[in-house]
C-alpha positions as CSV (number, residue, x, y, z in Angstrom):
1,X,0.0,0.0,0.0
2,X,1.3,3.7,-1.2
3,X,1.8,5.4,2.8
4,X,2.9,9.0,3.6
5,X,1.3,10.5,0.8
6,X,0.0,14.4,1.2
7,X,-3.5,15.0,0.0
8,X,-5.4,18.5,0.3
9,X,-9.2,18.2,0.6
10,X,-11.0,21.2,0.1
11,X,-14.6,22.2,0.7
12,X,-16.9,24.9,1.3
13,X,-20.6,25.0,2.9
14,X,-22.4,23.9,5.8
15,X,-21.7,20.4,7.8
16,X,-23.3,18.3,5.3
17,X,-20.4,20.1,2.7
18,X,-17.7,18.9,5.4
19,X,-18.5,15.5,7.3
20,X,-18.5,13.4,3.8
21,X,-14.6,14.6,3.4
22,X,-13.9,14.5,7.0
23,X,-15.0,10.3,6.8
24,X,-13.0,10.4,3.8
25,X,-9.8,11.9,5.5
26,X,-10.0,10.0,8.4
27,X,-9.6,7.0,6.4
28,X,-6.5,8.2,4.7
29,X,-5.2,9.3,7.5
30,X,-5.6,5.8,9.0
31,X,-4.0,4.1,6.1
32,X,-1.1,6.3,6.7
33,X,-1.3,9.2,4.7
34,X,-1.5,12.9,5.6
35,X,-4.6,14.3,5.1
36,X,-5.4,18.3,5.1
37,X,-8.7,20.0,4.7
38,X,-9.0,23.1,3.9
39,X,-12.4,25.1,4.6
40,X,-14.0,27.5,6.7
41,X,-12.7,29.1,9.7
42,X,-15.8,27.9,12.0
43,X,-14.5,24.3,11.2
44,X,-11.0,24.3,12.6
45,X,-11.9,22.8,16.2
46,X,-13.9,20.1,14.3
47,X,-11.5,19.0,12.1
48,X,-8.1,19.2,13.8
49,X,-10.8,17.3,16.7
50,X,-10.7,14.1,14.3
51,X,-6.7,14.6,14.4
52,X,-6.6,15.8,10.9
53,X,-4.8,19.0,9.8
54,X,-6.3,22.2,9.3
55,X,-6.4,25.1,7.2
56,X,-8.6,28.2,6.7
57,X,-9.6,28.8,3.5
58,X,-11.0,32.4,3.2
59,X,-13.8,33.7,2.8
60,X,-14.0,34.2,6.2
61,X,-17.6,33.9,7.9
62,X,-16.9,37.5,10.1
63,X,-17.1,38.9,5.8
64,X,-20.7,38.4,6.0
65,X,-22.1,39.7,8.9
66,X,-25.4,38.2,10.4
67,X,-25.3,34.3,10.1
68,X,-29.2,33.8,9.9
69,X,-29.4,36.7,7.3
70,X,-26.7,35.2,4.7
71,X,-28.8,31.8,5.4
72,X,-31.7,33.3,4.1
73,X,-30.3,34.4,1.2
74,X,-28.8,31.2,0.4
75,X,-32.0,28.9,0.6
76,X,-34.1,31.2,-1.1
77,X,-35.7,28.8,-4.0
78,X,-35.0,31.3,-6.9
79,X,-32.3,33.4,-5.8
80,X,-29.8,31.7,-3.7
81,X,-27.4,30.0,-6.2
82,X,-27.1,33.4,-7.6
83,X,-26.6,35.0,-4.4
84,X,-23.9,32.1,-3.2
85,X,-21.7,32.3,-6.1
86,X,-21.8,36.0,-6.8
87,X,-21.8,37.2,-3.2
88,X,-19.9,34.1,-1.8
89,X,-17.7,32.9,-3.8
90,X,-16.9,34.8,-6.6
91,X,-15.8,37.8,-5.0
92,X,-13.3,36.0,-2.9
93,X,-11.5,33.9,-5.9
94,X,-7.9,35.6,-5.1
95,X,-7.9,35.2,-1.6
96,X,-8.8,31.5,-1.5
97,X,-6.5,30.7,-4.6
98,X,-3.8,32.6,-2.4
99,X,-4.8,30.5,0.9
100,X,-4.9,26.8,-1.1
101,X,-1.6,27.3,-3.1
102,X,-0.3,28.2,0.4
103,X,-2.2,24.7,1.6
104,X,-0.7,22.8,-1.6
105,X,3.1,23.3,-0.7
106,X,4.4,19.8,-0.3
107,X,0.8,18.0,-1.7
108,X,0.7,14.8,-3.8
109,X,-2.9,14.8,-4.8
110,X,-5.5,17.5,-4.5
111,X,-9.6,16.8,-4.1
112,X,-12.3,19.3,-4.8
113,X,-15.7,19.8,-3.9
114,X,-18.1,21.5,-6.3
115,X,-17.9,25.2,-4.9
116,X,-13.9,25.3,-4.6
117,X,-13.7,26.6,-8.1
118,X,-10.2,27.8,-7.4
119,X,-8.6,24.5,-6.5
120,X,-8.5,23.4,-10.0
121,X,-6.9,26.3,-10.7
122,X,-3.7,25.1,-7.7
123,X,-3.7,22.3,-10.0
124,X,-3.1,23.1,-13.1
125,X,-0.4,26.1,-12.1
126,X,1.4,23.2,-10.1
127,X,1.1,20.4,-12.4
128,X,-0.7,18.2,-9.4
129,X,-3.0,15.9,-10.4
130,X,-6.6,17.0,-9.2
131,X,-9.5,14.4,-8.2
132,X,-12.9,16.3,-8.3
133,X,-16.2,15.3,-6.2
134,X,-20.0,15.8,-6.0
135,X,-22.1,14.7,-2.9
136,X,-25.3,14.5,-4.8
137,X,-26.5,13.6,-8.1
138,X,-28.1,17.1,-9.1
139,X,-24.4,17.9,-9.4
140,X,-24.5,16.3,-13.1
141,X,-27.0,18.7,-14.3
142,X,-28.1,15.4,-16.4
143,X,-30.9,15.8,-19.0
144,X,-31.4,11.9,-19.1
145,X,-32.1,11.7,-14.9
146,X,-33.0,15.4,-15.0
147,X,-32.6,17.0,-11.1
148,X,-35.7,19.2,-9.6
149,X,-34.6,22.5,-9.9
150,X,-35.8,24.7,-6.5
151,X,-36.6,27.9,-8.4
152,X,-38.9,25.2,-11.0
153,X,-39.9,22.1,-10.1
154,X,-42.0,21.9,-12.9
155,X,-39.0,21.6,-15.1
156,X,-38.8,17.8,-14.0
157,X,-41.8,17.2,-16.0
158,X,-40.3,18.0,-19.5
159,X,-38.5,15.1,-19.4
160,X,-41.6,13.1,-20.5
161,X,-40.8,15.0,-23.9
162,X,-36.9,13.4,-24.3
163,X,-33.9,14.7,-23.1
164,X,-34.0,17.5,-25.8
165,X,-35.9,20.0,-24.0
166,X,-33.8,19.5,-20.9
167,X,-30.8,20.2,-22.3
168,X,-32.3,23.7,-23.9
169,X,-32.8,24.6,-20.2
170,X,-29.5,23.4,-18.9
171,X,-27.9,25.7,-22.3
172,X,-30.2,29.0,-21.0
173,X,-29.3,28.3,-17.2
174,X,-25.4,28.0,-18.5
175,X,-25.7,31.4,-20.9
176,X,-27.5,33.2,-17.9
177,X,-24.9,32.4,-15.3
178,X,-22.0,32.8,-17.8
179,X,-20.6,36.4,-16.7
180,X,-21.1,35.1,-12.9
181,X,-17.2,33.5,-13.0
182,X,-15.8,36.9,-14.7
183,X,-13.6,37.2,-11.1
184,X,-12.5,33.9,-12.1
185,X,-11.3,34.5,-15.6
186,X,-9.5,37.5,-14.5
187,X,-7.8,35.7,-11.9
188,X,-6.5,32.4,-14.5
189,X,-5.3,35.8,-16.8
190,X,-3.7,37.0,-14.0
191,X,-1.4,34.2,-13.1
192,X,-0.6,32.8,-16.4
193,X,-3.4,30.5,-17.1
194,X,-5.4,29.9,-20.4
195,X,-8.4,30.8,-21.1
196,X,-11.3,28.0,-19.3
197,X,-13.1,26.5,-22.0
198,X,-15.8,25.1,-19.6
199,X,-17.8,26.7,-17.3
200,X,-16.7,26.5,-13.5
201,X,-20.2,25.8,-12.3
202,X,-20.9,23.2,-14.5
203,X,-18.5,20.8,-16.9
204,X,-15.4,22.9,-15.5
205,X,-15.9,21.1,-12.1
206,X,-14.9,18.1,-12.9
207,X,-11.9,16.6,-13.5
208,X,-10.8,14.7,-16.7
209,X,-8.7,12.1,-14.0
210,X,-11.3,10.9,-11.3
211,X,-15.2,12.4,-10.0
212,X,-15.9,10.7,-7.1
213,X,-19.9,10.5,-6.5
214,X,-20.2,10.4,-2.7
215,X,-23.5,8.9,-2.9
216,X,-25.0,5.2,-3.2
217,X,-26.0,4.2,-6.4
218,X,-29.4,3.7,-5.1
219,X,-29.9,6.8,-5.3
220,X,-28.8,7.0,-8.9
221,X,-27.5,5.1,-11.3
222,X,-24.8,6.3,-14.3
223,X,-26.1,8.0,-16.7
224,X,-24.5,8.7,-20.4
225,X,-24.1,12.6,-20.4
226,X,-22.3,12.3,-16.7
227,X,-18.8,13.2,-17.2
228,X,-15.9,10.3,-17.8
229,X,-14.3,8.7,-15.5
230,X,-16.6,8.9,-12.9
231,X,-17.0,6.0,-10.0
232,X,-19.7,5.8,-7.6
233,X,-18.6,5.3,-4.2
234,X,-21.2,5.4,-1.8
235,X,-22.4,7.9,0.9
236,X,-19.3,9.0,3.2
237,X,-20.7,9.1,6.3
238,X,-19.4,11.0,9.7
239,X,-21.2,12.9,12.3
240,X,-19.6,13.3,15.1
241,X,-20.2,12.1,19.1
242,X,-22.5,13.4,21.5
243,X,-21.4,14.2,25.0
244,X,-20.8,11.3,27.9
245,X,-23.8,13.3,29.5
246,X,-26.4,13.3,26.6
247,X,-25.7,9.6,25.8
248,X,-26.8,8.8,28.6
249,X,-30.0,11.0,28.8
250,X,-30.5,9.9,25.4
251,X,-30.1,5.7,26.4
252,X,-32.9,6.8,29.1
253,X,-35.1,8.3,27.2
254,X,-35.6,5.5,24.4
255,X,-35.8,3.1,27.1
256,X,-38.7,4.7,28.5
257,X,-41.2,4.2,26.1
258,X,-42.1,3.9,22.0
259,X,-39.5,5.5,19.2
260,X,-40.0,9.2,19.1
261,X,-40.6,10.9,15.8
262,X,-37.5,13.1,15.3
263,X,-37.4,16.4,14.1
264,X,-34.4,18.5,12.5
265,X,-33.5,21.1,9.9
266,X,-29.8,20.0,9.2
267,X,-26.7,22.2,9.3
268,X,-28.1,25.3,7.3
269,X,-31.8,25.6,7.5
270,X,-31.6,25.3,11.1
271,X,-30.2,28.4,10.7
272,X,-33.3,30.1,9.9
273,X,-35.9,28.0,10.8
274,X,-38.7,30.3,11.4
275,X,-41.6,28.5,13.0
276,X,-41.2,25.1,12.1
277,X,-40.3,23.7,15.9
278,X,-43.2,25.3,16.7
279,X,-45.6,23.4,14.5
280,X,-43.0,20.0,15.5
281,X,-44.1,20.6,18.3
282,X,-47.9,21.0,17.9
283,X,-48.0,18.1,15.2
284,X,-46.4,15.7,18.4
285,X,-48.6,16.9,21.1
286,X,-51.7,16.4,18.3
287,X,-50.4,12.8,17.5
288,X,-49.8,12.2,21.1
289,X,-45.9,11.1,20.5
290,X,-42.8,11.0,22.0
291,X,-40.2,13.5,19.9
292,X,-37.1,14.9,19.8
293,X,-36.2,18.1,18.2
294,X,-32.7,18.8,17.6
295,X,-32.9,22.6,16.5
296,X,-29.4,24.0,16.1
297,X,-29.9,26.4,19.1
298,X,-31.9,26.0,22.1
299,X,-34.9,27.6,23.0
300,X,-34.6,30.9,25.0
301,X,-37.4,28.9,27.7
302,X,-38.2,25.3,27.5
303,X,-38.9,25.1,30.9
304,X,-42.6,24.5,29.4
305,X,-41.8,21.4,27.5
306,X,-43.7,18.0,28.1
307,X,-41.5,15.1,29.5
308,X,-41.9,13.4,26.6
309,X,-40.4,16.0,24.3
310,X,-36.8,16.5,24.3
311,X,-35.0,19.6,22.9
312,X,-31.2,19.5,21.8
313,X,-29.1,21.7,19.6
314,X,-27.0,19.3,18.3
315,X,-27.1,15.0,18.3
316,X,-25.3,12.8,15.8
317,X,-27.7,11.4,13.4
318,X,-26.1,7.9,13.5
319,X,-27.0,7.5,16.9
320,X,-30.6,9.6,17.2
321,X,-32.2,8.0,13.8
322,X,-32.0,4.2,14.0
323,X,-34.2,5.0,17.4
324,X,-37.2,7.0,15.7
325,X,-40.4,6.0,14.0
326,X,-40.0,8.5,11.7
327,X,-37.6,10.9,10.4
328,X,-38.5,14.4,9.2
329,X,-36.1,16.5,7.8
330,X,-34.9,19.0,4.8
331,X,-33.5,16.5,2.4
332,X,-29.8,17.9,2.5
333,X,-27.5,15.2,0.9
334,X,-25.7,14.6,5.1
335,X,-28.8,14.3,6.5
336,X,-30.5,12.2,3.5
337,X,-27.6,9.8,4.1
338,X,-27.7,8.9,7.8
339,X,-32.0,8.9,7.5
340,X,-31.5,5.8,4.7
341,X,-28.6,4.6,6.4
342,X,-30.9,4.0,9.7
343,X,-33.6,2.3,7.6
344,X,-36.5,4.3,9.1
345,X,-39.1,5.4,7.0
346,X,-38.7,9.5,6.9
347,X,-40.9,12.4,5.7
348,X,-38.8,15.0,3.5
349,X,-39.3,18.9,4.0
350,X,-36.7,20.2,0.9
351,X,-36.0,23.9,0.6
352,X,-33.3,24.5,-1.7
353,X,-30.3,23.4,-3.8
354,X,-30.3,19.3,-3.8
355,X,-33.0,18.9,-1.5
356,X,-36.2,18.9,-3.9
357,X,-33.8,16.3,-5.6
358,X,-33.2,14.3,-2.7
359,X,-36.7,14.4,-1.9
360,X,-38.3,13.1,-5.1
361,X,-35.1,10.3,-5.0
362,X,-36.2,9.2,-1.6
363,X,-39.8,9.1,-2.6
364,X,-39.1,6.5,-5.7
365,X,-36.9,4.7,-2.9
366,X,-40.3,4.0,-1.4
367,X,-39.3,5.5,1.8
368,X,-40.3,8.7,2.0
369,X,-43.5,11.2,2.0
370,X,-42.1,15.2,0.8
371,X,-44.3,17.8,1.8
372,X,-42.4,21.4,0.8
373,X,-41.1,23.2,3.7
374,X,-43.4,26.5,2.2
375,X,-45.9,24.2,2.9
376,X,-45.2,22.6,6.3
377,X,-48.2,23.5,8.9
378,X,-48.7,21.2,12.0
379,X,-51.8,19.9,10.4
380,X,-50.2,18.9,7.0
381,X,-47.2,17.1,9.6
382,X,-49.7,15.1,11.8
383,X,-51.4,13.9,8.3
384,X,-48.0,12.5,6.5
385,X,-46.8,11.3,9.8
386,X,-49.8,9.1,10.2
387,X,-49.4,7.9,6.9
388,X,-45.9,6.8,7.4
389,X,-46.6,5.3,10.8
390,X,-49.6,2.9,9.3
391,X,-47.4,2.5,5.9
392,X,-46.2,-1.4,6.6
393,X,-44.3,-0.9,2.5
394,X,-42.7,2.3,4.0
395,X,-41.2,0.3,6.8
396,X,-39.9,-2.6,5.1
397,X,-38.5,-0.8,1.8
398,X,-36.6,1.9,4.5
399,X,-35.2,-2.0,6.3
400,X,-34.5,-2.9,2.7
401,X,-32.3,0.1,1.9
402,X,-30.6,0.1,5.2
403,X,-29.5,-3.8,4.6
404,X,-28.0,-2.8,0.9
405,X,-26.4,0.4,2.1
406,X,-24.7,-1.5,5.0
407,X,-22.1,-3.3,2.9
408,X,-21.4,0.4,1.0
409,X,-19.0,2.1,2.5
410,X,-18.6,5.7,0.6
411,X,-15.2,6.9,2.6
412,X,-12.7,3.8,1.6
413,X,-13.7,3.4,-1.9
414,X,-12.9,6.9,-2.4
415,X,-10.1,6.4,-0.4
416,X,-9.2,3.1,-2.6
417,X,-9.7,5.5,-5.6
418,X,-7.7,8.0,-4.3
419,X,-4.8,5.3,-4.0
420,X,-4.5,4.8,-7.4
421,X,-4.0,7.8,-8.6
């Protein structure tokens, strides 16, 4: 086996952006080599935690101001991709090229997620070979297993009509978001680069050597417009560990009485939540069920709360979801993961980006009910919920994806991959 070998991972987003290559790196790093990721500052305790290295790639979060506000922008339907890559990333091209050439020095291989447009870039300056990644399948843009698109879900439906019509979209969406990577075109000029010839956003992602799909081919299958030299390796899974105290309020609190229907927004809607604990919390005291929230931040006063509602800001999913009835949540490619890899049945609340996507994937899976998050009332939760519960299909096709996705293991065949090259 090839040992000592430096590899930079870079990524950008929320948790569900940074766990997959965190899995990934603590494999490496386990089969000897030397590991470094490279992403926001707010993830350097988490990371160096694991015992990997660490390094900050700008933009910094303290750029943005209010946390909650930039969220919003993000998972806006219509306007957040616009609003991530032209506020977010974009603007920033020179200082994070700066801060992962800096990160490169003494690198064997470098691996990119999809919004680190500037690590190709490290690449091809350096002459270091360069292994791109996507976490979910609405990364492919594919007209034969078109995604849902947030800002027109309706677009799904042209594929009845061929794959022509598809790809007339996918051509408009590319020509409208065209002069979004000008800062990246000035920058390539400005240190001696040619011209791109593909788009950043789109084929210029991925790399002519390896794409890794961090996802199980469950939830997709290879299509013939994804690009070459792609493997499918499974989900990469990581979450994290609770507290010695909340395991064992946690150990007490499913031994007390029926699985609880668990609640949570992931890593970025939790962010801005608005009042959908609230109607959680109505649709379990309607349905008469234990629950768990987990909401990102605590409640100001839950001195209120039933016994047989628990409140936490933050639980690994691995240990919380194999112990509910049902799972409701956004959809976000992280969270999507751990809810199939539990093999309870789950009810689907997307927002933005991948999560229609996810949704509709989980839904042919047979283990799902969606129900947009525009949408969600404590009414509408108590219905689907009581579908799922009386669903026997549901149960046994979530058991039946749980038993296939056990022998996948996402982190060390990309680490296997990663070997080769």
């Amino acid at each position: 086996m090839l040992t000592g070998k430096r590899i930079l991972i870079a990524t950008l987003g929320s948790l569900g952006d940074l766990h997959p290559y965190l899995a990934i790196a603590k494999e490496l790093k386990r089969r000897g080599h030397r590991p470094l990721i490279a992403t926001l500052d707010r993830y350097r305790e988490t990371v160096e935690g694991e015992g990997v290295e660490f390094a900050v790639m700008r933009p910094l979060e303290s750029q943005f101001g209010s946390t909650q506000e930039v969220v919003r922008q993000i998972i806006h339907p219509r306007k957040g991709p616009q609003y991530l890559i032209r506020r977010m990333v974009m603007p920033f091209v020179r200082e994070s090229y700066e801060d992962l050439s800096r990160a490169a020095d003494g690198a064997d291989l470098l691996v990119s997620h999809p919004m680190t447009v500037t690590l190709p870039l490290v690449a091809e300056k350096r002459g270091l070979p360069w292994v791109s990644t996507v976490l979910s399948p609405m990364s492919f843009f594919s007209a034969h297993d078109p995604p849902v698109i947030p800002a027109a879900p309706w677009l799904h439906h042209l594929r009845w009509f061929g794959i022509s019509p598809y790809r007339w979209v996918l051509g408009l969406a590319k020509a409208v978001s065209a002069s979004w990577e000008r800062p990246l075109h000035e920058l390539r000029a400005e240190i001696g680069l040619l011209p791109a010839k593909k788009l950043a956003m789109f084929e210029g992602q991925f790399s002519p050597r390896l794409n890794l799909a961090l996802f199980s081919s469950l939830f997709a299958e290879p299509q013939p417009d994804w690009p070459a030299n792609t493997e499918i390796c499974g989900f990469a899974r990581y979450d994290g560990r609770p507290t010695p105290a909340v395991s064992d309020e946690l150990k007490t609190y499913f031994e007390a009485g029926e699985p609880p229907i668990v609640f949570t927004l992931g890593s970025s809607v939790s962010m801005d939540p608005g009042d959908f604990f609230v109607k959680a919390r109505e649709a379990a005291m309607r349905l008469g069920r234990r629950a768990i929230l987990i909401t990102g931040s605590l409640p100001s006063d839950d001195s209120d709360m039933p016994e047989h509602l628990k409140v936490f800001q933050y639980l690994p999913y691995s240990q919380i979801f194999p112990n509910a009835s049902v799972i409701v949540h956004p959809g976000g490619i992280g969270t999507m993961a751990q809810a199939l890899a539990a093999g309870r049945p789950m009810l689907v609340t997307p927002v933005a980006f991948d999560q229609p996507d996810n949704a509709r994937r989980a839904k042919r899976l047979g283990v799902a009910r969606v129900v947009p998050f525009q949408k969600v009332t404590s009414k509408n939760l108590v219905k689907r919920i009581v579908e799922i519960l009386t669903d026997r299909k549901c149960h046994e096709q979530a058991a039946e994806v749980e038993e296939r996705l056990r022998v996948e293991n996402g982190a060390r065949r990309a680490s296997d991959l990663l070997e080769k090259i």
